[in-house]
C-alpha atoms as one frame of an Amber mdcrd trajectory, in Angstrom:
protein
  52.314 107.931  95.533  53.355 104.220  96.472  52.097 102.481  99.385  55.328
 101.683 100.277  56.678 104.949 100.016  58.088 106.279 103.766  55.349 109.178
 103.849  52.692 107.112 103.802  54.416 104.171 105.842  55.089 107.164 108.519
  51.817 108.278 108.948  51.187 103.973 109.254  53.051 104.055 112.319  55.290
 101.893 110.615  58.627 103.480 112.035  57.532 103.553 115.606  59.874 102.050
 118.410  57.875  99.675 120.271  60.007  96.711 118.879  63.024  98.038 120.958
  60.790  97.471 124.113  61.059  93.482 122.968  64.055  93.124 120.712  67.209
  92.159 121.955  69.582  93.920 119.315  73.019  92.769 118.722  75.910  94.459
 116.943  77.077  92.998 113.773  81.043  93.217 113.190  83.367  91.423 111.169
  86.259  92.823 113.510  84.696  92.699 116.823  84.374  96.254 118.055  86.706
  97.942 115.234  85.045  97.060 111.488  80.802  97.575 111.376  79.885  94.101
 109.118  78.110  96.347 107.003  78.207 100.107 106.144  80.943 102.583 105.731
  84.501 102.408 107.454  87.025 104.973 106.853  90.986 104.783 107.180  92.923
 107.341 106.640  96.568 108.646 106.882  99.123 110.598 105.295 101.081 109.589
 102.343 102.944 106.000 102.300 101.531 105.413 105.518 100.292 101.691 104.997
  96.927 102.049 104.422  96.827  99.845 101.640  98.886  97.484 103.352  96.833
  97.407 106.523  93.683  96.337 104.733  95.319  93.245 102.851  96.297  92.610
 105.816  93.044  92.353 106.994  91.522  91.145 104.284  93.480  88.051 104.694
  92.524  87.162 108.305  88.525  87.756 106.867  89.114  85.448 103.830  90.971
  83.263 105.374  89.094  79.814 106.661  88.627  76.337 108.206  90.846  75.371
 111.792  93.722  77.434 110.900  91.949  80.638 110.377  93.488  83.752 112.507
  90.840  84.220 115.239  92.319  87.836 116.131  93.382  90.718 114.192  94.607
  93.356 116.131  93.869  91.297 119.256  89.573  91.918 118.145  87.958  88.611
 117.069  87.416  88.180 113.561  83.793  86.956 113.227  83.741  87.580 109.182
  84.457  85.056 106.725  84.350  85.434 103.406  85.591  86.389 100.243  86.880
  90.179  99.523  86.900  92.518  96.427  90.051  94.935  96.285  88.952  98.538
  93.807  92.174 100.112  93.002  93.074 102.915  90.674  96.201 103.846  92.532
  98.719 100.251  92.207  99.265  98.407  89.291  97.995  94.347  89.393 101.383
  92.871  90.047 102.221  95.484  92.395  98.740  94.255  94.401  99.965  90.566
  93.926 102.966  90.481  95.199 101.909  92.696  98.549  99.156  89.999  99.009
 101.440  87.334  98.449 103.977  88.815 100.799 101.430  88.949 103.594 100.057
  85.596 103.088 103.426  83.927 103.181 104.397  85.909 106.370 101.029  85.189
 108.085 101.463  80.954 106.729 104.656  81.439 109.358 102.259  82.463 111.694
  99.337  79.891 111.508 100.745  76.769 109.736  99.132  77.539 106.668 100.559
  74.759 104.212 101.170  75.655 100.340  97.555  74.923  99.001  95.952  76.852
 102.013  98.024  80.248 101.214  96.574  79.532  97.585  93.517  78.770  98.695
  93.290  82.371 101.437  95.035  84.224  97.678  92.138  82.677  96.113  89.175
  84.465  98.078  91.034  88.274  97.377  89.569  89.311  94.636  91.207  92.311
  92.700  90.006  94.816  89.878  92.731  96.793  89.185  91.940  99.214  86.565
  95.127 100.585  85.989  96.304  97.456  84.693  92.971  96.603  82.928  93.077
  96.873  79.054  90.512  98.731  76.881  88.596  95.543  76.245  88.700  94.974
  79.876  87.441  98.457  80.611  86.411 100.975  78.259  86.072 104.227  80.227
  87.857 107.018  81.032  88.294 106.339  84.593  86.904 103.867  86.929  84.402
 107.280  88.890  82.031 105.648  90.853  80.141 108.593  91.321  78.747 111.794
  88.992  76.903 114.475  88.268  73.585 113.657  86.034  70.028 113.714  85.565
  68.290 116.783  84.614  68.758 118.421  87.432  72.511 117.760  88.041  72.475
 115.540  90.902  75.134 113.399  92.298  74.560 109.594  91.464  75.882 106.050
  90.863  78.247 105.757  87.336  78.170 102.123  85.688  80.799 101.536  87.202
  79.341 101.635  90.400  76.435  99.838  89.333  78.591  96.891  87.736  80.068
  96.256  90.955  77.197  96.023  92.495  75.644  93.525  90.035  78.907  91.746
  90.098  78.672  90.908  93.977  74.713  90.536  94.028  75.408  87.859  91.396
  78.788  86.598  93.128  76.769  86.411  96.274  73.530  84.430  94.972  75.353
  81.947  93.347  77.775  81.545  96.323  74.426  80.559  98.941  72.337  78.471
  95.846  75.666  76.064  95.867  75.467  76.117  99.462  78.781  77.823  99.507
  77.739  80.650 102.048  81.709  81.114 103.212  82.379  81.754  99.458  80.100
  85.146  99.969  81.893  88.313  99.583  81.562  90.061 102.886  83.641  93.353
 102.160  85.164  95.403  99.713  88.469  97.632  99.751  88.113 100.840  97.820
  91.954 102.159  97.084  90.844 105.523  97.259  88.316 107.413  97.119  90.400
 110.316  96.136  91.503 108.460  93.354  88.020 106.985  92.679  85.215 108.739
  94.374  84.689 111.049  91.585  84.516 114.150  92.781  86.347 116.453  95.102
  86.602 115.456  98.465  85.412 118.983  99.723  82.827 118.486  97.680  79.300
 117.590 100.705  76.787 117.181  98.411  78.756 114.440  96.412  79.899 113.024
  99.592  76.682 112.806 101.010  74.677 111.084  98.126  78.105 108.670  97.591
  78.746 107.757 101.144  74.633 107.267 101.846  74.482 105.365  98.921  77.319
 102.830 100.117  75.959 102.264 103.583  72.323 101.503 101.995  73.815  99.329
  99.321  75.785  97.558 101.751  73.320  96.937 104.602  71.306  95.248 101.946
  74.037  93.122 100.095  75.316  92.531 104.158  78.955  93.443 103.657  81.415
  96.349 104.989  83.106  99.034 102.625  86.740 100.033 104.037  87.360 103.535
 102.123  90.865 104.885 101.961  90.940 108.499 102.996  93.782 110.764 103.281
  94.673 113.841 105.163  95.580 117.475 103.777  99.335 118.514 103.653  99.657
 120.459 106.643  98.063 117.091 108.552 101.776 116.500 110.088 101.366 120.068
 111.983  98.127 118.960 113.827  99.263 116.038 115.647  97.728 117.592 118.923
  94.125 117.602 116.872  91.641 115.603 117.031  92.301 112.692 115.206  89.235
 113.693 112.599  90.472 117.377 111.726  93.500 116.027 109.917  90.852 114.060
 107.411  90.403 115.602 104.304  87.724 117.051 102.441  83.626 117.547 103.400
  83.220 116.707 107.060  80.525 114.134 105.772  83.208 111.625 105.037  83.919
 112.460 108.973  80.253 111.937 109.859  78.498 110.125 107.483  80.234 106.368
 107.855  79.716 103.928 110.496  83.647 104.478 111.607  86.503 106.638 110.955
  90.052 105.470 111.714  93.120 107.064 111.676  96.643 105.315 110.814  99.586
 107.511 111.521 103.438 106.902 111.722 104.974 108.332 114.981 107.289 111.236
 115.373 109.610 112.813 117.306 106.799 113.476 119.914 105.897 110.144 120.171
 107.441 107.889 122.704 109.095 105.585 120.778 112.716 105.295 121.894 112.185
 101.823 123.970 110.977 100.262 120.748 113.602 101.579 118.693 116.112 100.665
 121.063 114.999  96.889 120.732 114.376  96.818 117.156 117.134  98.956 115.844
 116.146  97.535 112.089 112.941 100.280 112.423 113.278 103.772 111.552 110.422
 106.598 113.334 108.254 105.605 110.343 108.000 101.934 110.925 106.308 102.968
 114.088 102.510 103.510 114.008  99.426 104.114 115.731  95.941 103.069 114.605
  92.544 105.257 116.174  88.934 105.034 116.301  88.390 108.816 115.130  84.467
 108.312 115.233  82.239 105.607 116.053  78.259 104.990 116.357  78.112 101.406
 116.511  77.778 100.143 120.004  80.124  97.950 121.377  82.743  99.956 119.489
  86.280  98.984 120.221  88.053 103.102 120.872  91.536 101.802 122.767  94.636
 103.033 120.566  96.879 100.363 119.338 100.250 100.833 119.055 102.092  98.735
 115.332 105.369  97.414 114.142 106.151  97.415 110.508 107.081  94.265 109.253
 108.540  95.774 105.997 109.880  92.816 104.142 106.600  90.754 104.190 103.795
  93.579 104.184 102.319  93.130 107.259 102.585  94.656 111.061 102.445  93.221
 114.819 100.530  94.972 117.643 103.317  95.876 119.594 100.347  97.999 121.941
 100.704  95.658 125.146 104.528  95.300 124.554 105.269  98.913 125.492 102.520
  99.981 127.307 103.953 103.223 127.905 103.930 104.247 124.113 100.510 106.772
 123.966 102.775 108.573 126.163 103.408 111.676 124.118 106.929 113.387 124.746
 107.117 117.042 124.958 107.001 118.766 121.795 109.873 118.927 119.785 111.799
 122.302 120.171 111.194 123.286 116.784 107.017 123.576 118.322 107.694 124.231
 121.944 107.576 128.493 123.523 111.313 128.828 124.775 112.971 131.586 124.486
 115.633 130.803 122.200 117.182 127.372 120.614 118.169 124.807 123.238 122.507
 124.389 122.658 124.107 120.730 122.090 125.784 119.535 124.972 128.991 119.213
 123.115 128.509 120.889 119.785 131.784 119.902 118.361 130.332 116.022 118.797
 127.144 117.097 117.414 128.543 118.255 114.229 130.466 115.132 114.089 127.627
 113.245 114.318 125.625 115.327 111.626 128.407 114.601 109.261 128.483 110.966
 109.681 124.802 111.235 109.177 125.789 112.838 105.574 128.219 110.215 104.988
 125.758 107.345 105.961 123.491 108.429 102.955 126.290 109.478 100.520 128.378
 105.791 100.191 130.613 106.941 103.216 131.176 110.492 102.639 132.436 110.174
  98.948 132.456 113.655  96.951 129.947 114.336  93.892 127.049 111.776  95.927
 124.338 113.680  95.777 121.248 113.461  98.554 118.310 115.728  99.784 116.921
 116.911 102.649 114.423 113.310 102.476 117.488 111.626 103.185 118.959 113.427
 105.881 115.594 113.728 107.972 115.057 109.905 107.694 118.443 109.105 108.401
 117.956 111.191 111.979 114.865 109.657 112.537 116.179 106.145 112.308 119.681
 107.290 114.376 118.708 110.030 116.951 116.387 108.217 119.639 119.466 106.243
 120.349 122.509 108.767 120.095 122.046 110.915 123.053 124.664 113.185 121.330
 121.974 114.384 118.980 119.236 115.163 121.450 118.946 118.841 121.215 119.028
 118.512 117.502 115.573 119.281 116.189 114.141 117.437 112.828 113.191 120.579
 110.566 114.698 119.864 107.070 112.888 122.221 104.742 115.209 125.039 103.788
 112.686 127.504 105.174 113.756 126.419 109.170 117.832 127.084 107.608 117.944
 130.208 110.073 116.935 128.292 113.037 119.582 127.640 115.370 120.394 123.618
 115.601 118.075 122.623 113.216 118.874 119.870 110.559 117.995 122.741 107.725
 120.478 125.077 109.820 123.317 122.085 109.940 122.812 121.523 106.140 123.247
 125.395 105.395 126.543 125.649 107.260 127.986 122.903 105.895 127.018 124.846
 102.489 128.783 127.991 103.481 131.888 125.746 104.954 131.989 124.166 101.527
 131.617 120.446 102.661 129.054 120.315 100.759 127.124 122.612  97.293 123.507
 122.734  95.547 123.025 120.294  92.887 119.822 120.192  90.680 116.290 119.887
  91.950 116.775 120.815  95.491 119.733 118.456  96.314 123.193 118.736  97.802
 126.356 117.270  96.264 128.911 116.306  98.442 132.535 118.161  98.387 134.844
 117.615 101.260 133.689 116.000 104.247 136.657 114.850 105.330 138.069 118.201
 106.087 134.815 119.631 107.988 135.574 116.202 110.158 138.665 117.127 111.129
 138.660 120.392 111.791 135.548 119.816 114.146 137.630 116.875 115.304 140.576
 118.876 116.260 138.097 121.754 117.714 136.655 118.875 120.210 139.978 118.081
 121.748 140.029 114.192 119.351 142.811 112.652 118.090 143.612 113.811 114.688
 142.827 111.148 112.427 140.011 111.024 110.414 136.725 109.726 111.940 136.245
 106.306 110.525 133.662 105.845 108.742 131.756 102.227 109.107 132.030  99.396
 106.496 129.468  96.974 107.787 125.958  97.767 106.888 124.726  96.526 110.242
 127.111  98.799 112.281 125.934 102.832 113.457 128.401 104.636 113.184 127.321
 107.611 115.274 129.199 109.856 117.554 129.149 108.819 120.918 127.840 111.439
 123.592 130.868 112.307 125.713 130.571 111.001 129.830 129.413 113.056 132.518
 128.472 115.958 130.270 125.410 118.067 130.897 124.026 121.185 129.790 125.861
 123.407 132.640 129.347 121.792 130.974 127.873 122.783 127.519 130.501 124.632
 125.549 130.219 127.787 124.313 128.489 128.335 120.972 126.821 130.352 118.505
 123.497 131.754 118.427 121.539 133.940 115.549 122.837 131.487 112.561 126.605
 132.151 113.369 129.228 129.792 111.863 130.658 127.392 114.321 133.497 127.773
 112.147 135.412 129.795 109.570 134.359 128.425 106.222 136.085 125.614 104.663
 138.447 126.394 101.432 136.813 125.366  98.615 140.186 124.103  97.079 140.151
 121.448  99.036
């Protein structure tokens, strides 16, 4: 056995705590209080959330440099600087390009950055995408950075893994020899570790040896790894949770790193409707909130922050001190909440007007044989409903398994089915047939003028029905319950 080996160190007293008596220890962050400068850090989110997004975002404020480097991200000091490596088997490289190049434009609005300084910030991301690497490039099956080997089967490093470590060990020798040391690589994005990893997330044995491995490798090469995570299916139904029960997979990748954050876009039970009131160009989804899950660095940073999308440049602005009153949540939607029975529209006639425009907004006003899905309606209601009070008691269920359930977007889709406004097409779509008639005769049931509803020509313009004055729910008008038709069913022959 080694001298050096930890037994015999142990019984040395060698791991004994009278340095803390004496020591003065300091945390080490590159993001003050949010991002550990070495070790682990996991983000995670559902599906198109902006995870990717969020960390070149990040990773340009980090390799950024000189007087006109951002001092804050997220309104935490950014004490890293440095170069970053970007692992992605998920986005192809000019997919990766142009987001970086996006944000670093966007953010040269921001700091002054002129031409050869957004080159320069481009410069220090450094990006292996092996999707878009050729066989000479990379000769493997898949860019695994762990496996199963050895003779007795245990979970290890690939050479992959080891490569990259070589790579940066190399990168970073050469970088302090030239007496370069801002030219070190400080962190590295790994885009995903579903789609990298390995192994199955579920999988603790692999996530223990993989994760352990990172946080030793990193503490000695001193730089962070930011790991994309992502959350089962069924995530959206646990919003109430603790942020860490919607991660999927082991609960090592939950434990094991240094911090685990969540990124989520709002909902309906989010209080969102003063920000969508002000920025009108932002649907639900452009609305999110980034969380400290889990934390064991000291000094950790755990206040929520509340972002904006910026979706034509890639990046986002902490809109947290803006509306303080967003980590309000609202009552739960009705489709979640213990009533007895659905809540009624206050006018129902105006309702269904509205839903119909809502059709015609996503099927080039209305016209017959567009097709659209359920996708499209929900995100169209998202974007419209906070700020059309005639839609309030509407709730946001799409999937046809919620058709049944009085007031629901699934149950407005299936009567306007069965009134013949509108049929099944191929792979779970609608077609549109006659809109026009289920407008008027909902128009004439309301008490309107008998024209058609206009519908709006100018992109810019909403054209959503307005909620009539002075009504409340004791004026509400009398309605069906149970799935009833509001209506006889359209004729079919137009």
């Amino acid at each position: 056995m080694s001298d050096e080996n930890w037994t015999v160190l142990a019984r040395q007293g060698a791991y004994n705590a009278s340095a803390a008596a004496k020591a003065d220890f300091v945390m080490d962050w590159a993001v003050d209080g949010l991002l550990p400068a070495t070790g682990a850090t996991v983000l995670f989110g559902t599906g198109s959330t902006g995870k990717t997004q969020l960390l070149l975002w990040l990773a340009m404020h980090i390799a950024a440099r000189g007087d006109q480097k951002p001092e804050k991200w997220l309104g935490a000091d950014v004490r890293a600087t440095g170069k970053i490596l970007v692992l992605s088997a998920e986005d192809l490289r000019e997919h990766l390009f142009k987001r970086i190049g996006d944000i670093a434009w966007w953010m040269s609005d921001q700091t002054g950055w002129a031409e050869e300084q957004i080159e320069d910030v481009c410069s220090r991301i450094h990006v292996m995408p092996f999707l878009s690497m050729s066989n000479q490039e990379f000769g493997d099956l898949n860019p695994s950075l762990f496996s199963r080997g050895g003779d007795r089967g245990e979970w290890g490093p690939t050479p992959s893994l080891d490569s990259i470590e070589k790579f940066l060990d190399e990168a970073n020798r050469e970088a302090v020899a030239s007496g370069r040391p801002e030219d070190r690589f400080v962190g590295v994005i790994l885009d995903s570790a579903v789609s990298m990893a390995g192994f199955e997330m579920s999988h603790s044995e692999a996530t223990t040896n993989f994760l352990f491995h990172l946080n030793r490798m990193s503490r000695r090469q001193g730089m962070f790894w930011a790991i994309i995570g992502h959350t089962p299916k069924d995530a959206a139904k646990k919003t109430d949770d603790p942020a860490v029960e919607r991660l999927r997979g082991s609960a090592m990748w939950s434990t094991t790193p240094r911090t685990v954050i969540e990124l989520r876009c709002a909902t309906q039970n989010d209080n969102v409707d003063q920000v969508l009131v002000q920025y009108p160009q932002l649907s639900v989804r452009d609305v999110l909130f980034l969380s400290t899950a889990k934390a064991n660095s000291m000094g950790a940073d755990l206040r929520p922050r509340a972002l904006m999308r910026v979706k034509e440049h890639g990046a986002f602005i902490d809109i947290s001190e803006q509306f303080p009153g967003i980590f309000e949540r609202n009552a739960k939607s009705f489709g979640e909440t213990d009533h007895v029975g659905p809540r009624r529209p206050i006018d129902q006639d105006q309702t269904w007007l509205a839903i119909i425009d809502l059709v015609a907004w996503i099927t080039e006003s209305g016209r017959p044989g567009v097709k659209f899905s359920r996708r499209n309606l929900r995100d169209a209601f998202e974007r419209h409903q906070p700020r059309h009070d005639v839609l309030k008691y509407v709730s946001p269920e799409h999937e046809g398994k919620h058709s049944r359930t009085d007031f629901t977007l699934a149950w407005y889709l299936a009567q306007l089915r069965e009134f013949g406004a509108i049929s099944d097409a191929k792979a779970g779509q609608f077609v549109v047939v006659n809109l026009e008639e289920a407008r008027t005769r909902f128009r004439s049931a309301s008490g309107g003028p008998s024209a058609s509803w206009a519908y709006w020509e100018d992109v810019n313009e909403e054209p959503m029905a307005a909620a009539p004055a002075d009504q409340n729910e004791a004026s509400s008008t009398t309605g069906p319950v149970g799935g009833e038709r509001l209506l006889p069913p359209l004729r079919k022959d137009g």
